[in-house]
Residue, then its C-alpha position, 0 to 999 in steps of 0.5 A: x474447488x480449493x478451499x482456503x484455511x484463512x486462519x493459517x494463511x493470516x499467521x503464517x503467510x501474511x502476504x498470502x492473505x493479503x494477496x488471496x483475499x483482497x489486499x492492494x490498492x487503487x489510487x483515490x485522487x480528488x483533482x479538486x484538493x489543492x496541493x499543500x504548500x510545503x514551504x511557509x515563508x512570512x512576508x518579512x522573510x521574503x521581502x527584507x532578507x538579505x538572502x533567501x530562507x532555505x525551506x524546511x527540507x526535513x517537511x519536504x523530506x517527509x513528504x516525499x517519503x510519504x509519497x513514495x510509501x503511497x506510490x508502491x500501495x498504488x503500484x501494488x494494486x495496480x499489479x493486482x488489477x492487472x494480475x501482473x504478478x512480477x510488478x506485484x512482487x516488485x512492491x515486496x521485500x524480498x527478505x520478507x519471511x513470506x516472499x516465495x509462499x507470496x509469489x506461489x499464492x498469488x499466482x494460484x490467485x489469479x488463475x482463479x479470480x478477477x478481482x477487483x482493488x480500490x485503496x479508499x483511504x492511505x495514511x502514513x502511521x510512521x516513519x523511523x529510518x528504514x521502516x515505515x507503518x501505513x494504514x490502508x482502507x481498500x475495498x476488493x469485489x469479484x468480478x469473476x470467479x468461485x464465490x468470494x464475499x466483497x469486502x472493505x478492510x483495514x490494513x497496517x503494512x509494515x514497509x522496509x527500505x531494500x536497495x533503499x526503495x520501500x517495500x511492503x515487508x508484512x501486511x496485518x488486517x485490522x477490521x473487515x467489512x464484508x459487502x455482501 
């Protein structure tokens, strides 16, 4: 039976642990939360002007960054689920330190377990250029496999842009919860 040293996989391959042990995510959406409207308009500026008031592009600007971030946390844990590991290393950087140690634990991951990923909450910490820091709360449970404790974490992914798309470049753990 292969026994992990989570310890050394936690400093020295940060996607190694985050693989092996629970990280990546599922979409939580409430279809019942109204999408926020992102342009304000009062109605002196929509009914006097002369011309019509651009919207405040830096919002709608920063929104869809941080809809992009949530949508490689999405695509992260959808290729976990499915245990489809190119798709899983598309959401990675490949300049990462941990890439190639990743992509070979990852692997070995999944010829030994099923689990099973759900991202509970997602929040953009912040966003500075070409690097972003987000905050994930994720649950991971076994469905198959050698003893594993079901747990909930807190993660903080340090994302970079490569080829100007978002990649999770280095995932820390900030607090684990076991289940069982």
């Amino acid at each position: 039976m292969l026994r992990l040293n989570i310890k050394l996989l936690k400093t020295a391959f940060p996607f190694a642990a985050l693989s092996l042990l629970l990280s990546s995510y599922a979409t939580n959406t409430n279809p019942s939360q109204t999408p926020k409207n992102l342009f304000h308009f009062t109605n002196s500026q929509t009914t006097t002007s002369p011309r019509k008031q651009k919207p405040n592009l830096v919002v709608a600007d920063v929104n869809s960054e941080k809809a992009a971030l949530e949508s490689v946390v999405i695509l992260n844990l959808k290729a976990l689920n499915e245990e489809n590991i190119e798709a899983y290393m598309a959401t990675i950087d490949p300049k990462s330190p941990g890439f190639e140690l990743t992509k070979n634990a990852i692997a070995q991951s999944f010829s030994i377990y099923d689990l099973n990923y759900v991202m509970n909450k997602f929040d953009v910490a912040t966003i500075s250029g070409n690097t972003a820091i987000v905050t994930v709360d994720q649950t991971t449970t076994k469905i198959r496999g050698p003893q594993f404790r079901n747990n909930r974490m807190v993660l903080r992914h340090q994302f970079n842009k490569y080829n100007g798309k978002w990649k999770m470049f280095s995932s820390e753990i900030q607090k684990v919860e076991y289940l069982n």
